[in-house]
N, CA and C atoms as a LAMMPS dump frame, in Angstrom:
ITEM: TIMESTEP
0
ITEM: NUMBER OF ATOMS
261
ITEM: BOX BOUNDS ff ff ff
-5.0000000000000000e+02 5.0000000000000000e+02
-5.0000000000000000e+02 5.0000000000000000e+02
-5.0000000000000000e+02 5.0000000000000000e+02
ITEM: ATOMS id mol type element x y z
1 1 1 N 0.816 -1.186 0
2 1 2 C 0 0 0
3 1 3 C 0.865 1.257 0
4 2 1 N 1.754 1.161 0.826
5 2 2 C 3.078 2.128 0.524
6 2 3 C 3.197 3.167 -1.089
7 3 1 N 3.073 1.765 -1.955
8 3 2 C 3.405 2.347 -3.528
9 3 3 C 1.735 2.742 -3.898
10 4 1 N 1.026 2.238 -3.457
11 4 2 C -0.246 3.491 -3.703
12 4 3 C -0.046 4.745 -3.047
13 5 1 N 0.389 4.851 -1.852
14 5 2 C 0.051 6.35 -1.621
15 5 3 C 1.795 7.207 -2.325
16 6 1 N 2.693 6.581 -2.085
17 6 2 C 3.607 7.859 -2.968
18 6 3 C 3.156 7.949 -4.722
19 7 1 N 2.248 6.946 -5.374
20 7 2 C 1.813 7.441 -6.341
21 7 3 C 0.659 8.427 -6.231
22 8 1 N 0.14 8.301 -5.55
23 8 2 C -0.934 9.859 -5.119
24 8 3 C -0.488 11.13 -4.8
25 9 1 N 0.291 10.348 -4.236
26 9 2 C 0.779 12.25 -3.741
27 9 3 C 2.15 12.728 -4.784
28 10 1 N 2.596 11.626 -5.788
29 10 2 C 3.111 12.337 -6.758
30 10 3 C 2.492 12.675 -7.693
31 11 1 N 1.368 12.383 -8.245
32 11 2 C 0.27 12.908 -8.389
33 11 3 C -0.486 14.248 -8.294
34 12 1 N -0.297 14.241 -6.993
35 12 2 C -1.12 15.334 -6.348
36 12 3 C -0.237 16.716 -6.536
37 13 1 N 1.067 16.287 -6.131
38 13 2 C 2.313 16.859 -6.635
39 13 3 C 2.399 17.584 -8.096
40 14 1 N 2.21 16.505 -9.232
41 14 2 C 2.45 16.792 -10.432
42 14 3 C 0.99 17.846 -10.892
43 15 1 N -0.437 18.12 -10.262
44 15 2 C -1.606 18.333 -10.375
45 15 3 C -0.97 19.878 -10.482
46 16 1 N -0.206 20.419 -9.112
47 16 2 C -0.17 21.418 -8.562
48 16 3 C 1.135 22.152 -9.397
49 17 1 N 1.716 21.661 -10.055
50 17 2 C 2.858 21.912 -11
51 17 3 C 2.58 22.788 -12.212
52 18 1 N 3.43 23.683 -11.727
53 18 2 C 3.187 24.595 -13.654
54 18 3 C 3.599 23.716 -14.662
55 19 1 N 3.271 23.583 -16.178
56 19 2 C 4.108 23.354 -16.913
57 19 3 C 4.269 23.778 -17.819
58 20 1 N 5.703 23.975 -18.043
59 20 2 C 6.332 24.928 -18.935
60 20 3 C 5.864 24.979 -20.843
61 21 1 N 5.61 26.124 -21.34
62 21 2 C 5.177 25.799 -22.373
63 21 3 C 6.478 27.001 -23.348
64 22 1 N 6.673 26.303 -24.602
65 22 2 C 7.301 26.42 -25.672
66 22 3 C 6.739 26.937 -27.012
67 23 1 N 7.309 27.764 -27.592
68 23 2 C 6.559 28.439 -28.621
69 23 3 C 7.713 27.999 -29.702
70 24 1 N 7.692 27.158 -30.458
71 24 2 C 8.712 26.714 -31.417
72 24 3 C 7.807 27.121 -33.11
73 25 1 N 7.209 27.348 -33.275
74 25 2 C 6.526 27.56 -34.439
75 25 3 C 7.51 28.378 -35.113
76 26 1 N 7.937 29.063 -34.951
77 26 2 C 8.225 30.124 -35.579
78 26 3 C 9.49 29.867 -36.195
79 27 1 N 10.151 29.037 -35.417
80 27 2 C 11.618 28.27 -35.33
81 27 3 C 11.569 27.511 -36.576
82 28 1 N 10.77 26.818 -36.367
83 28 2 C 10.386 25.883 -36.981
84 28 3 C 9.86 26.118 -38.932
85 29 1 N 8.756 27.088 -38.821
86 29 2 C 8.715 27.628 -40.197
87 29 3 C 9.696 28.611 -40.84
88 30 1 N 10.817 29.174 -39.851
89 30 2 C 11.86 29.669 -40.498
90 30 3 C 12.693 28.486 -41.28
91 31 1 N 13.054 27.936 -39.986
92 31 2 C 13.716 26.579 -41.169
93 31 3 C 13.402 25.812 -41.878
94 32 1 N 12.141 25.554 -42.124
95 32 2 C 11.288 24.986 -43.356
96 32 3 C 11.827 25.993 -44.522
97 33 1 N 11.528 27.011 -44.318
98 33 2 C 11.856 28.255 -45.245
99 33 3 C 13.241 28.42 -45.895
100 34 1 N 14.487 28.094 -45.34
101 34 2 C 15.395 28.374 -45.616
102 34 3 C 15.923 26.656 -46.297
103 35 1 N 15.307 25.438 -46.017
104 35 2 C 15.642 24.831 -46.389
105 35 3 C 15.724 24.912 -48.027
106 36 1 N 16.499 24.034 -48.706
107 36 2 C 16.615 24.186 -50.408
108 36 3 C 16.511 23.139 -51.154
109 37 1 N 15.583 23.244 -51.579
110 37 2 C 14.885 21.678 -52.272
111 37 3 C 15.745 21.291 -53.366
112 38 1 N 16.565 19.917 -53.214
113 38 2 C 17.599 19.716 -54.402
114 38 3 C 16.914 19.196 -55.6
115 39 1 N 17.581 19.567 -56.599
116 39 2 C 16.541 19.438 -57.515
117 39 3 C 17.467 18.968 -58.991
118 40 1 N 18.312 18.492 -58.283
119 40 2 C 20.115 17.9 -59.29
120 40 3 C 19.721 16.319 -58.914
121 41 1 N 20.444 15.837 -60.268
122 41 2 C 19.771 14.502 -60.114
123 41 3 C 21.304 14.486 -60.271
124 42 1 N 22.259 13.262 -59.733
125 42 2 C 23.587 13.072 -60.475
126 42 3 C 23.311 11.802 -61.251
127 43 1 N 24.403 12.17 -62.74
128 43 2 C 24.239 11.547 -63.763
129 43 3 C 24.194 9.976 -63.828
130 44 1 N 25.269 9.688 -62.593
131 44 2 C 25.129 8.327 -62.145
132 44 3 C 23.181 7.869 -62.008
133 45 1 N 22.86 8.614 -61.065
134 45 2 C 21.472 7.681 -60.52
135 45 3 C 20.755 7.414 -62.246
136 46 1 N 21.16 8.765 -62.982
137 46 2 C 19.968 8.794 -64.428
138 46 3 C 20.543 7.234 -65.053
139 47 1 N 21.803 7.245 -65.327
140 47 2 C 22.09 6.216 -66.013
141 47 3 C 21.588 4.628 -65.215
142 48 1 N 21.995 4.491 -63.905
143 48 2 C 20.988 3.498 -63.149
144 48 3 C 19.693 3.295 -63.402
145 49 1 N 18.606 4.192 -64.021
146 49 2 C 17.724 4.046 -64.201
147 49 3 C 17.711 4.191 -65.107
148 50 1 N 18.242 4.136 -66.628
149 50 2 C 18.422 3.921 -68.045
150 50 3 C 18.51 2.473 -67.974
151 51 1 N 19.304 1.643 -67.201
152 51 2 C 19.53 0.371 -67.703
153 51 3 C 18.373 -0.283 -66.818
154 52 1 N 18.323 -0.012 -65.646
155 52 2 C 17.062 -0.608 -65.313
156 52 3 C 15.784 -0.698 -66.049
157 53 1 N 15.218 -0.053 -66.627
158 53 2 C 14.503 0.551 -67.586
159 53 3 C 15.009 -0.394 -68.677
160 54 1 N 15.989 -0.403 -69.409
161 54 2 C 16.303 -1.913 -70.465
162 54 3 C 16.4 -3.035 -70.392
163 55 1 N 16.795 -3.093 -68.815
164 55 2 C 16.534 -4.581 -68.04
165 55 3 C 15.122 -4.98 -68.012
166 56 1 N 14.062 -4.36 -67.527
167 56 2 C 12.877 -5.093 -67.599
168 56 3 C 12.049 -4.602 -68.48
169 57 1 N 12.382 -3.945 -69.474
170 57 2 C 11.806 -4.473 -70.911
171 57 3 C 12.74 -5.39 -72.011
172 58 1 N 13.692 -5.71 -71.439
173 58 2 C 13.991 -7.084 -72.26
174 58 3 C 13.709 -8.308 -71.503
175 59 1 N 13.521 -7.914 -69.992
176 59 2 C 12.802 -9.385 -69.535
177 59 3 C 11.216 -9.6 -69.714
178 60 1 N 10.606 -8.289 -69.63
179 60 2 C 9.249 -8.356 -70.479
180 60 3 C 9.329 -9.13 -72.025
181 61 1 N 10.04 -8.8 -72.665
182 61 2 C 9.676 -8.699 -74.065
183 61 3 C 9.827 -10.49 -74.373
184 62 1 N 11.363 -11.149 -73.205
185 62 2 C 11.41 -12.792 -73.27
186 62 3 C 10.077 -13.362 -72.608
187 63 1 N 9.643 -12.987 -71.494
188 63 2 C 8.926 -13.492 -71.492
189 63 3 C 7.208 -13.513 -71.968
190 64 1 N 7.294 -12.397 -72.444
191 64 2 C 5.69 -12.769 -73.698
192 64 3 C 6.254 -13.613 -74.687
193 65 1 N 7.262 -13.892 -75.243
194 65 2 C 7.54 -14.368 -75.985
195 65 3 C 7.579 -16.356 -75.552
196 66 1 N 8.153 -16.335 -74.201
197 66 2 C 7.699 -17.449 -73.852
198 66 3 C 6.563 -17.998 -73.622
199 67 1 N 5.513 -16.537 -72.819
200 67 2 C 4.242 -17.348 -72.851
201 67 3 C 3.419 -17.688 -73.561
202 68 1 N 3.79 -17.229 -75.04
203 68 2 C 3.055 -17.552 -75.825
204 68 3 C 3.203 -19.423 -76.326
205 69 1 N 4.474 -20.118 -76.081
206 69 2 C 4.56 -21.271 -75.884
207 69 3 C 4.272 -22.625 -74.997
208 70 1 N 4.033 -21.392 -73.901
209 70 2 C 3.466 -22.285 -72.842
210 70 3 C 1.73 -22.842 -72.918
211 71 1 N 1.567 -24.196 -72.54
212 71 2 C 0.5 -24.179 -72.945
213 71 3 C -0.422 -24.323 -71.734
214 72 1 N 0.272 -25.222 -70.945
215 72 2 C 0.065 -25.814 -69.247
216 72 3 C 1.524 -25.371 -68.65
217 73 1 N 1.319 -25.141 -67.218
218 73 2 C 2.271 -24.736 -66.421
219 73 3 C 3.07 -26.407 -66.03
220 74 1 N 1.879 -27.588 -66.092
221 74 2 C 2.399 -28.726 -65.985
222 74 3 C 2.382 -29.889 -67.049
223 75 1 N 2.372 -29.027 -68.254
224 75 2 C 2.245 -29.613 -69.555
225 75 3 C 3.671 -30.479 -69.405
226 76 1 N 5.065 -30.51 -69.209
227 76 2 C 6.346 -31.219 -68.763
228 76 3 C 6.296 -32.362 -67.977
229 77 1 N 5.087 -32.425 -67.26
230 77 2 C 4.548 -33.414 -65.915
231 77 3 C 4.228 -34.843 -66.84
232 78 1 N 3.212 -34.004 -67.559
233 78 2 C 1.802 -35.002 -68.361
234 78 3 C 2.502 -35.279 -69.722
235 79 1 N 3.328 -35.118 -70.28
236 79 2 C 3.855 -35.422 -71.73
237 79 3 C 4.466 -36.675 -71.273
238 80 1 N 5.35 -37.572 -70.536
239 80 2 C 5.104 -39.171 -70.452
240 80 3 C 4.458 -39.787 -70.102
241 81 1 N 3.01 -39.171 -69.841
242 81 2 C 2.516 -40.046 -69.29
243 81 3 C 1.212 -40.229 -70.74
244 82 1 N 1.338 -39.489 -71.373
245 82 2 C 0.591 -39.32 -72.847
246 82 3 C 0.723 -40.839 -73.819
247 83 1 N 2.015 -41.381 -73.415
248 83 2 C 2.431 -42.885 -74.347
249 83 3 C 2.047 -44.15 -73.628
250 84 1 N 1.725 -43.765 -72.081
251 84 2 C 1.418 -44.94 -71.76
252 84 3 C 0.303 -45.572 -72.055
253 85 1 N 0.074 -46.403 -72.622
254 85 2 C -1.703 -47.203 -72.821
255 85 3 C -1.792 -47.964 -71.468
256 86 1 N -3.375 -47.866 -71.335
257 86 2 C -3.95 -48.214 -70.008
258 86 3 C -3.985 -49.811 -70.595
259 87 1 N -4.226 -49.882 -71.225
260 87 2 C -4.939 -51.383 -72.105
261 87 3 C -4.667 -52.005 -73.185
C-alpha cells in the first residue's frame, strides 16, 4: 500500500505543477523556409535508371515471348505419361 500512496501524492504533486510551455513555431517555419529543395539529379542515378529501364523491358519482351509457348504450367509433368496405354 506504501506504492499506492507515494503514487498519489506524486500525483497530487504533479496536479499542482506549472508546466512549462514552448513556442517553437516560428523556429520551426523559419527553417522549413530556408531549407533548399535539391533538384540535381547526379548523372550516375539517371544512367541506373536507363539500364534498369532496359533490363525489364527485355525481360518483359522474353517473357511474352515465352508465354506464348506455354500451354500448361504442368504440360512437362503429363507429356510421359501421354504414351502410356492403359490397355
Amino acid at each position: 500500500m506504501d506504492t499506492l500512496k507515494a503514487i498519489e501524492e506524486l500525483i497530487q504533486k504533479l496536479q499542482i505543477e506549472d508546466v512549462p510551455v514552448f513556442h517553437v513555431e516560428d523556429k520551426v517555419l523559419w527553417r522549413l523556409r530556408t531549407l533548399e529543395v535539391q533538384t540535381y539529379v547526379p548523372l550516375s542515378q539517371k544512367i541506373f535508371w536507363f539500364a534498369s529501364a532496359a533490363a525489364a523491358s527485355v525481360a518483359a519482351y522474353v517473357s511474352i515471348g515465352a508465354w506464348k509457348y506455354i500451354t500448361s504450367p504442368l504440360h512437362e509433368f503429363y507429356s510421359p505419361l501421354q504414351e502410356i496405354r492403359l490397355w
